[in-house]
Structures are given as C-alpha cells and as structure tokens.
N, C-alpha and C positions, 0 to 999 in steps of 0.2 A: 623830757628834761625839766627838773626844777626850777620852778619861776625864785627867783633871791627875791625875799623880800629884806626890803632896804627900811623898815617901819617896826622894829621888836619894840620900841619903848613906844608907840601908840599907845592912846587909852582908851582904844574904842577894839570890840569884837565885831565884824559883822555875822552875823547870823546867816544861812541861806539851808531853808527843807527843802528836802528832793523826795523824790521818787522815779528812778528809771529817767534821770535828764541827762544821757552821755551826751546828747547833739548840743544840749545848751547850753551843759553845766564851765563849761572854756572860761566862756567871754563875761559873767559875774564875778570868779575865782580872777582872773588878772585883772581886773575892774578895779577891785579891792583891796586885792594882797597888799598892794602899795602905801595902802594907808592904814593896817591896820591886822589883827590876825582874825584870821575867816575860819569857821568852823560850821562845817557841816553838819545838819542832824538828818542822816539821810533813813527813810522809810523802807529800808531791808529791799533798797534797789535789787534789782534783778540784770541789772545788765554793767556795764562799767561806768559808774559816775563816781563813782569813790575811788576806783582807782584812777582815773584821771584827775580829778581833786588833788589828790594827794600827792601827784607826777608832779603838778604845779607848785605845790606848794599851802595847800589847804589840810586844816586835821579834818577828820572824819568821823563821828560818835553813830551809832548807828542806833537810831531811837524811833520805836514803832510808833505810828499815829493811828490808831483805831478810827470805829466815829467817833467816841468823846471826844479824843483829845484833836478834833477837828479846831472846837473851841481850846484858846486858853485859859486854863484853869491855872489857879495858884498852885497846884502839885504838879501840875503838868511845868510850869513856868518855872517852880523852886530847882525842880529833877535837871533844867536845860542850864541853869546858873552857876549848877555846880561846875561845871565844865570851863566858864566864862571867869578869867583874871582880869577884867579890865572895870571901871566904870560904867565907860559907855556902850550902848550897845545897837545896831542896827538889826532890825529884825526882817529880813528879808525872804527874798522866795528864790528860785532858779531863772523865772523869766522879767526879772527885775536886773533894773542897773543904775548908777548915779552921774551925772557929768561932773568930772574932773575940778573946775571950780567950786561946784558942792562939796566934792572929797574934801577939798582944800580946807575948806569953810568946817565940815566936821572936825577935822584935825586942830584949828584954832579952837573952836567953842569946848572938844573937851580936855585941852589945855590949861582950862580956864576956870573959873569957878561961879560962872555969872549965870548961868542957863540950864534948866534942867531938862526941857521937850524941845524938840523941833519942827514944826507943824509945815508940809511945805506942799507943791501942788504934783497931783500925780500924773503921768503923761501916759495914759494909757492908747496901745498905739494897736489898730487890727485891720489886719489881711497884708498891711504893710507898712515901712517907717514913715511913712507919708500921713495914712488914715488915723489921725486921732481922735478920739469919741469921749465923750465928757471930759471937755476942757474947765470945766470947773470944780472940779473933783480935789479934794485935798487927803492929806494919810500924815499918819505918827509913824514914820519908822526908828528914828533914830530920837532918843532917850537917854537919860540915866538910868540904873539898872533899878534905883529906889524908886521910883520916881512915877510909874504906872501901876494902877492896883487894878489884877485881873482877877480879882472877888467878881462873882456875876459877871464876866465876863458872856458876850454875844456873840455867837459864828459872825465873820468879817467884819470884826470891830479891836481892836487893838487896848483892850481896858478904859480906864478912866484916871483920868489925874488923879494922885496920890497925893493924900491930904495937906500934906504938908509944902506940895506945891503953891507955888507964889505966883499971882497972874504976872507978872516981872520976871519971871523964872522962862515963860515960856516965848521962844521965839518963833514968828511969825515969819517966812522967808518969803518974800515976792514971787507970786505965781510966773513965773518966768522960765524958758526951757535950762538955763544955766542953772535954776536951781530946784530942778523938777528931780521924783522917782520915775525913774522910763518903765514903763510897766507893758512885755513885748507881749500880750495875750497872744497863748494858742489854742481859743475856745473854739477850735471849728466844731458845729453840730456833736461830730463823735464823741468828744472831749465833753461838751455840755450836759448829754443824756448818762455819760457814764459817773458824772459828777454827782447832777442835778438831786440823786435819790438819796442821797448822805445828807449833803449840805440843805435840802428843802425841810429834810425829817428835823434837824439839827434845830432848825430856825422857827420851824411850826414849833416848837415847845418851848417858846418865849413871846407867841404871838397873842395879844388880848382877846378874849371870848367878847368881848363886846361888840355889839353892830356885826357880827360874824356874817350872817348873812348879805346885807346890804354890801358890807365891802369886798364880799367875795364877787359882786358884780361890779362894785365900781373902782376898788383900786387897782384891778389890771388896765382897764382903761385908761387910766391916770398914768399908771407905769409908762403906758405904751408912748401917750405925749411927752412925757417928763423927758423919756430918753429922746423920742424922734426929732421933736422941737429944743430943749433945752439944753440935751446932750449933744446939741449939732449932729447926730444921725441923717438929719434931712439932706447934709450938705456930700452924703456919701451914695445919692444913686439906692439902687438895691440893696446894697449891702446893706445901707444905715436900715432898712428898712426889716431884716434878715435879724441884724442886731437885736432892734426893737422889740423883735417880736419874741425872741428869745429870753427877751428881759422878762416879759409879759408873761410869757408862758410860766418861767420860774415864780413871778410874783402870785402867778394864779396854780399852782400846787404847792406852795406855802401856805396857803389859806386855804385850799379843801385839804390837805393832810390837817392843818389844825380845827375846821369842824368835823373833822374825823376824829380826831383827840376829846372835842367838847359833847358830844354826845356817842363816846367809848364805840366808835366802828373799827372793827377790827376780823381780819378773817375766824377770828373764836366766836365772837358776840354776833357775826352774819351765819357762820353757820347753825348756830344753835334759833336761827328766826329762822331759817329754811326748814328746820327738822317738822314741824307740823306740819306743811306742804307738801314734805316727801312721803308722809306716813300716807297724807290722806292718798295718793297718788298709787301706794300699794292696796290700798282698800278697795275704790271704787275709780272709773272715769267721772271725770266732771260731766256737767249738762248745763248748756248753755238755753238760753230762752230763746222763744221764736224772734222776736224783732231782732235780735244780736243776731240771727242766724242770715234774715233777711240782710242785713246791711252790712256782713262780711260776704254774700255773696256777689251784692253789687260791687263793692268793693275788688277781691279777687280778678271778678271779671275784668277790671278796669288795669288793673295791675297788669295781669295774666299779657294781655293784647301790648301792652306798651314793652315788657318784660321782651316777648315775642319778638315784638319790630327789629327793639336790639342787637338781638341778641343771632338774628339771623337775615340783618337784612347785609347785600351786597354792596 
C-alpha cells in the first residue's frame, strides 16, 4: 500500500542509493516521505527494492554506479539534479535514517533563507542499536543543491564548500542523538572484503607518494589506536577490537595499492621482470654453491623432524 505523503510542497529531496536493499529499503522511504519527496537512485537492484520503494510512495531513477562514480564527480552529481525540483537536498544511503526532530528542523532551515550546509554528528551504530563506534564523527548530508562543489571530489567525502558559501551560511547542529545521521552499518566481514577492493583502489589514486614507505608501517598503527581508543572501540569487548582491525587492514591496502601505483606494479610490468627468469629456466638448471648447499641441508633436516612430529604424532 502507498505510504500518502502529506509534504508535496517541501523543498527538500532526500536522496537514498541502493543496490539490492529489499530488507532495509522500508524504514528510510517512511523516514522520510513525510518530510519531503524521496528519490531513489537505485544501482540496477536485482531483487525488489524499487518496487517496494515505489509501493510506499518513493520515485525510483535507476542510475548505474561503476567504480568511478563511486566518487562524486560533477557529471556524476549534474546527471542526479536533473531528477531533483527542490533546493534542498539530503544525500543519503539505504542504511541511514534521521530522528524526527532533525526532520522538523530540515523542514524549517529550508523554508528559510538563512543557511546553506548543515554540518551535524553521525551516529554510526554496529552489530546493534546499542554499539555505537566513533562518537565523534561528523557528515554533510543535508545542503543546498548550489552549495557543495564536487570538482576533486574524494571516495567518502561529500565535496567542499562552494565558494560562495558564507561561514554564517553554515549550520553547526549539536552532536546530540536528536540531531544525529543514524548510520545502521552492515559491514559484517563479508560485506567489507566484497567492498574493500573498489573503494581502497578508488582512494589509493589520491594518496601522496610522499614518506610512502615509512607510512605504509606507521599509519596502520595509528589507524588501529585512533579507532580502538578514540572511536571508543575499546568500550565494545571484541567486537571493538574486530572493528579495529578492519579499519587497519583497509588503511594498510590503501597504501600498498598506492606504492603499487608509485613505482607502476602491476600484473603487465611483474610479468614482463619474470620473463628472463622463465627463459633462463628453459636453458639450463640453476647450481647452487657448496656452503648454500651445506646450510639447506642442515636446515631441512631441522624442518623435516618438527614437520614429522606434526604432522603424525597421536
């Protein structure tokens, strides 16, 4: 049945991409409708979330996301506007939602003519509504449509103020859960590996060549405290600890794919160093010197026996 939205003359569009969210896509679309008209840009779902969308009361544009348009780009961002009659706009996901007093609060400010950003704190919440993990996290979703210029735009960053913005223009909302983005992560494990390899490649090609080395040791480290300790991770048992290291791990193949980038490694430029190896291999066997031979023997033997114990004992 069709949710009635009671809100045609809003001037706010919320936004929300999908891909395959029949189980989540409910509870954003009635979130919303009420304040506002919701349009989907859904990624050539495969299962029903457009048409349950639309049962509710949501339009539905069906707009592919490659990996570019992972990032937004201004051709990416121009092509989604068209679609959009309002000013304001909330730019949202499937596993995102706003509390009611916020709603309220958007409906005033784009009424109005005093504010052009809304800057407010994001409540990301994981394994359950309870676990929330970096409490001090902040997000732009909700904007004027002029008002953000996503030139150079960055995987998971929401552009930059648009020039003409006014530090007076932008509103700062109290980290508070009445005026938070509920942000319901469902990065279990599965979700993160299938992600990881888009979004790390995306981001390694904005990463500085500089200290490349050095911070490919030290800023996973750093990741790992920032979230463990900082992100209140610590205060989650295992899990936080699970989270962490997840973070870590993404921070530390964003930086070997970009010294992968800075000295051109690639499966063409590795096979073409192996091709002299293979050749000499059809020519002749190698010969190894006598002391290499003495100290793989001692070697082996040491192996061999521990291998053994292993491998057969009761």
């Amino acid at each position: 049945m069709q949710q009635k939205n009671s809100s045609k003359k809003s001037n706010i569009t919320f936004l929300i991409f999908t891909f395959n969210e029949e189980k989540r896509i409910e509870y954003p679309v009635k979130n919303f409708l009420p304040y506002g008209d919701v349009l989907l840009l859904d990624n050539l779902s495969t299962d029903k979330t457009g048409e349950i969308a639309k049962k509710l009361g949501a339009r539905v544009s069906r707009f592919r996301r490659d990996g570019k348009s992972f990032v937004e780009r201004p051709e990416i961002v121009n092509r989604i506007y068209k679609d959009v009659k309002t000013d304001w706009i909330f730019w949202g996901m499937a596993d995102e939602m706003v509390a009611k007093t916020c709603l309220e609060l958007y409906k005033k400010i784009a009424s109005e003519n005093k504010y052009k950003v809304v800057v407010q704190k994001k409540k990301t919440l994981l394994f359950d509504e309870n676990s929330e993990f970096l409490p001090c996290d902040i997000t732009i979703n909700f904007f004027r449509k002029d008002s953000i210029d996503f030139r150079n735009n960055k995987i998971h960053q929401t552009g930059r103020f648009a020039d003409h913005v006014k530090p007076s223009e932008i509103l700062y909302l109290s980290p508070i859960d009445e005026y938070s983005v509920y942000h319901f992560s469902n990065y279990i494990t599965e979700n993160l590996i299938r992600n990881f390899n888009i979004y790390t490649s995306e981001q390694a090609k904005n990463i500085s060549f500089k200290n490349l080395e050095i911070r490919i040791v030290i800023e996973p480290i750093i990741t790992f405290f920032t979230h463990y300790i900082w992100g209140g991770a610590i205060w989650r048992g295992i899990k936080g600890v699970i989270v962490s290291l997840q973070y870590t791990y993404y921070s530390f193949i964003v930086l070997t794919k970009a010294y992968e980038l800075k000295y051109n490694i690639n499966l063409d430029t590795q096979e073409r160093k192996y091709v002299r190896g293979k050749r000499a291999l059809l020519k002749k066997s190698p010969k190894t010197n006598l002391l290499k031979k003495i100290v793989a023997r001692l070697w082996i033997s040491i192996l061999s026996r521990i291998h053994k114990y292993y491998k057969f004992r009761r």
